[in-house]
C-alpha positions in Angstrom: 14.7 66.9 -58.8 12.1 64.4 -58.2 11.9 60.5 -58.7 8.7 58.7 -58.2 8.5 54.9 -57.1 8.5 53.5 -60.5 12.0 55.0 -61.1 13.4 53.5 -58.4 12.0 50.2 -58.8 13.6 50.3 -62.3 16.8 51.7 -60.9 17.0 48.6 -58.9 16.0 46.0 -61.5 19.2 47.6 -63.3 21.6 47.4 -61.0 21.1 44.5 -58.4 22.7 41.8 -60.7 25.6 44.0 -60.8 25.6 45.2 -57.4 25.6 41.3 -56.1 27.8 40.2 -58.9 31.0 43.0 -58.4 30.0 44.6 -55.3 32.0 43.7 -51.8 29.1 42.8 -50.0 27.5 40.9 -52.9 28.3 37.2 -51.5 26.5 38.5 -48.3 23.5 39.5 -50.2 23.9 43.0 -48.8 24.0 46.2 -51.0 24.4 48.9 -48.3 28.1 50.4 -47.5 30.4 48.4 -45.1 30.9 50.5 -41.7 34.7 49.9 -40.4 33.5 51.3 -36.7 35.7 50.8 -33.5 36.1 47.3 -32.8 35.4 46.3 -36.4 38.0 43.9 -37.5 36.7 42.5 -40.9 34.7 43.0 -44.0 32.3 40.9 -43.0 31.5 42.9 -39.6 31.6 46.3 -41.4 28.7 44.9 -43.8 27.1 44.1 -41.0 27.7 46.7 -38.3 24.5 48.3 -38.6 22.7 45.0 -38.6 24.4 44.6 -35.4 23.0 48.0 -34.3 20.0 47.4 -35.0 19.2 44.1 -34.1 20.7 45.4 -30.2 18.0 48.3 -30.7 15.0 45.6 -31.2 16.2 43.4 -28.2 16.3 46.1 -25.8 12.8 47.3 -27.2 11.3 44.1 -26.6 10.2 44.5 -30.3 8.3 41.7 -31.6 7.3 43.3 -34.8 10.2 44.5 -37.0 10.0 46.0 -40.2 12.3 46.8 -42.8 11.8 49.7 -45.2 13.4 48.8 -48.6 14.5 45.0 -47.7 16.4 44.6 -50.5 17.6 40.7 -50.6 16.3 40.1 -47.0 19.8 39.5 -45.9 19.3 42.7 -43.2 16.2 41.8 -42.2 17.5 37.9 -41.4 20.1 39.5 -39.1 18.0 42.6 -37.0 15.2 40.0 -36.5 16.7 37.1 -35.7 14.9 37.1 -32.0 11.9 38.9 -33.5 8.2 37.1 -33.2 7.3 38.7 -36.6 9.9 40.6 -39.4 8.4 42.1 -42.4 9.8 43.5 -45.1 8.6 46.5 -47.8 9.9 46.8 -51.5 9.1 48.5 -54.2 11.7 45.6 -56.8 10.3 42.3 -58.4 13.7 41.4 -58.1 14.1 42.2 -54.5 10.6 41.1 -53.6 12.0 37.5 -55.0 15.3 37.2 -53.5 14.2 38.4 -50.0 11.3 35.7 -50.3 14.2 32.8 -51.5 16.1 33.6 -48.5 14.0 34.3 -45.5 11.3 32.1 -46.7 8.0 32.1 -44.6 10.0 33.5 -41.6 9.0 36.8 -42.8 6.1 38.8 -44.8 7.6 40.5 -48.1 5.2 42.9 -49.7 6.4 44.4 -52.7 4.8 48.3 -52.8 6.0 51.5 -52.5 6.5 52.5 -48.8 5.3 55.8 -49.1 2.3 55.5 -50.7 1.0 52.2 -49.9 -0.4 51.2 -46.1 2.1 50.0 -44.0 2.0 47.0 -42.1 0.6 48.6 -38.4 1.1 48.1 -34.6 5.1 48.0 -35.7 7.7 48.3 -32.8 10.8 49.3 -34.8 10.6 50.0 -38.2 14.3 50.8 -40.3 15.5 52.2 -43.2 19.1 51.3 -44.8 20.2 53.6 -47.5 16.4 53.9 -49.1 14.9 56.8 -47.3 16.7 59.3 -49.6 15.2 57.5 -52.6 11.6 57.9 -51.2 9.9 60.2 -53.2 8.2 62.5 -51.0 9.7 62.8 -47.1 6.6 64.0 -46.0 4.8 60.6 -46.8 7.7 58.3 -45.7 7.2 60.0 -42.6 3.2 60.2 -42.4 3.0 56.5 -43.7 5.6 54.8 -41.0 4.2 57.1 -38.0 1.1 55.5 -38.6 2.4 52.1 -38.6 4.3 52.7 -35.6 2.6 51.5 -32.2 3.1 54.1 -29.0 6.5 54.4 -28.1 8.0 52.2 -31.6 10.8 53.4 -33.5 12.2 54.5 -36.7 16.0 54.0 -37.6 17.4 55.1 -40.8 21.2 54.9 -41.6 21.5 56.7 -44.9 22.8 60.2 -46.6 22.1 63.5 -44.8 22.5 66.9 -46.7 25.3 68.9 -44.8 25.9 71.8 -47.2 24.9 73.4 -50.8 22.1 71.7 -52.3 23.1 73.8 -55.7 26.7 71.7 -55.8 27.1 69.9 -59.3 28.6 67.5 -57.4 25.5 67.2 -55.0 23.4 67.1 -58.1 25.3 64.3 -59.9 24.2 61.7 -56.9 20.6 62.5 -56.8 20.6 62.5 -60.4 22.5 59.3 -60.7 20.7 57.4 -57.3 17.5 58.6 -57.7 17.7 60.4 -54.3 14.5 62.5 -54.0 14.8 63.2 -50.2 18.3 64.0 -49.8 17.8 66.4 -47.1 19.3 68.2 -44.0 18.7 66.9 -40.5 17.1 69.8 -39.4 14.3 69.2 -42.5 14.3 65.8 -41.5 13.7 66.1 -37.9 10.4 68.7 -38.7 9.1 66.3 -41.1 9.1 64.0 -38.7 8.0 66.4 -35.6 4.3 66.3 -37.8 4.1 62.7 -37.9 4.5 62.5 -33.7 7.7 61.2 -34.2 10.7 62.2 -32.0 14.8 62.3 -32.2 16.2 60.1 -29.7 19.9 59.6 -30.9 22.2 61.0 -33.8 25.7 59.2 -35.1 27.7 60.6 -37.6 29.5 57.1 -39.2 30.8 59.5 -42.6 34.3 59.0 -40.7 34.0 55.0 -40.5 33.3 54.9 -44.4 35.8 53.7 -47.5 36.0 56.9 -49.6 39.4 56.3 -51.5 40.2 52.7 -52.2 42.3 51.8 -55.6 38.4 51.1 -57.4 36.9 54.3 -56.1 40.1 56.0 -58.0 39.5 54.0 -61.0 35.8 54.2 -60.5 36.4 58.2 -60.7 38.7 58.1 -63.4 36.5 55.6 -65.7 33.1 58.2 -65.0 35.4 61.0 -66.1 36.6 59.7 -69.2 33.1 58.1 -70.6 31.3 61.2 -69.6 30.8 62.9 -73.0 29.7 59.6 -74.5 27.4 57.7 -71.9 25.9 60.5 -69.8 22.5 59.1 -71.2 22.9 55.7 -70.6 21.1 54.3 -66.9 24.5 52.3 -65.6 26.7 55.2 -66.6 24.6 57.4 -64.6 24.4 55.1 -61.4 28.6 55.0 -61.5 28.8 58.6 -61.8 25.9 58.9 -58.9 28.1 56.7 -56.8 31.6 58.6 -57.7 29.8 61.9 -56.9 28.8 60.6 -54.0 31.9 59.9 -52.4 33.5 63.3 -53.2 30.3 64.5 -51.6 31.3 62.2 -48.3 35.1 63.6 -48.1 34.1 67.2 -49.1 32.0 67.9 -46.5 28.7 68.4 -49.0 26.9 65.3 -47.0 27.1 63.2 -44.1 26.4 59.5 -44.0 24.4 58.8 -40.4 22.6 57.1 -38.2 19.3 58.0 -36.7 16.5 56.9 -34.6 12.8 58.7 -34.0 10.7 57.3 -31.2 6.8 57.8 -31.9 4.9 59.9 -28.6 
């Protein structure tokens, strides 16, 4: 199951309004999952909690240059590079492209291409990924394109879906099909994909634990996909729902594993 660029730049011109508009993070700007780790009090903090990660990754780097790999509205890459000299940001949306550029304004460079085919930005000292590596459509040049941008000793952080168990699971197949996740893949597939591009595994979390996976809408959100099945399967929004539903019965069965993870470049 493979999704080029082009599919997921349409995917997002789709859904953004309505991921802004009815999602929890929407008034944030932020489109990712919220994070409820320890010490996490409120929404707002588990929205931001990888921000917060990240942003203490880049400050003790040192790291001037910080880029952001699928920047969606900007609103992530206004918080990890706040004490940045230079943030830049990569999409492959119109809509994205714009709404990043509103916001951040010329504090940051947006470019709107595809990040895995397109020359990245170079000499980059962390370089990050929120929930948009699995919709790259080829792993191999996600990770050949950032190594090269990376300088000597940069690093690559994605927070995203892993692949824990069967592949093959309808269930499994229901969320690439529905997110357009290309390179939903196992750690271990990860981490030799990235062994070819000089790029080591310097730490591992598992946050799958710290994640909403049965709130009253997820229930109705199951129960809704269920019943329009048989006469919206065809239809792009239908599809994202049930990609989102499947998802989170992927989360609580086991089938994948929403982490965090950093390579550092040799």
């Amino acid at each position: 199951m493979k999704f080029e660029s082009d599919d997921v730049a349409r995917y997002y011109e789709r859904n953004t309004p309505g991921f802004l508009a009815r999602g929890q993070g929407g008034s944030l700007g932020v489109i990712h999952r919220a994070v409820w780790a320890d010490g996490v009090t409120s929404r707002d903090q588990a929205f931001h909690h990888v921000h917060d990660v990240l942003r203490r990754r880049a400050e003790e780097m040192g790291a001037s240059r910080v880029l952001d790999l699928g920047c969606g509205t900007g609103a992530s890459l206004e918080r990890v590079g706040a004490r940045a000299e230079e943030i830049l940001g990569v999409t492959n949306s119109h809509t994205h492209a714009a709404l990043a550029r509103e916001r951040l304004g010329s504090r940051a460079i947006v470019f709107e291409q595809d990040f895995c085919s397109t020359p990245l930005p170079d000499a980059v000292d962390l370089a990050y990924g929120i929930e948009s590596f699995v919709q790259a459509p080829s792993a191999e040049a996600f990770f050949d394109n950032v190594g090269r941008a990376l300088s000597s000793g940069g690093c690559l952080a994605l927070c995203d879906d892993f692949l824990e168990s069967d592949r093959s699971h309808p269930l499994v197949a229901t969320f690439r099909h529905g997110w357009q996740a290309t390179s939903l893949l196992a750690p271990r597939e990860v981490d030799a994909i990235a062994a070819t591009s000089e790029l080591d595994l310097i730490e591992d979390r598992d946050w799958t634990d710290f994640l909403e996976l049965d709130r009253p809408r997820d229930r109705l959100l199951r129960a809704y996909v269920a019943l329009l099945q048989p006469f919206a399967k065809h239809r792009p929004r239908f599809r994202s729902l049930a990609g989102g539903s499947a998802l989170r019965m992927c989360l609580k069965r086991g089938l994948v594993r929403y982490r965090y993870r950093v390579w550092r470049k040799r």
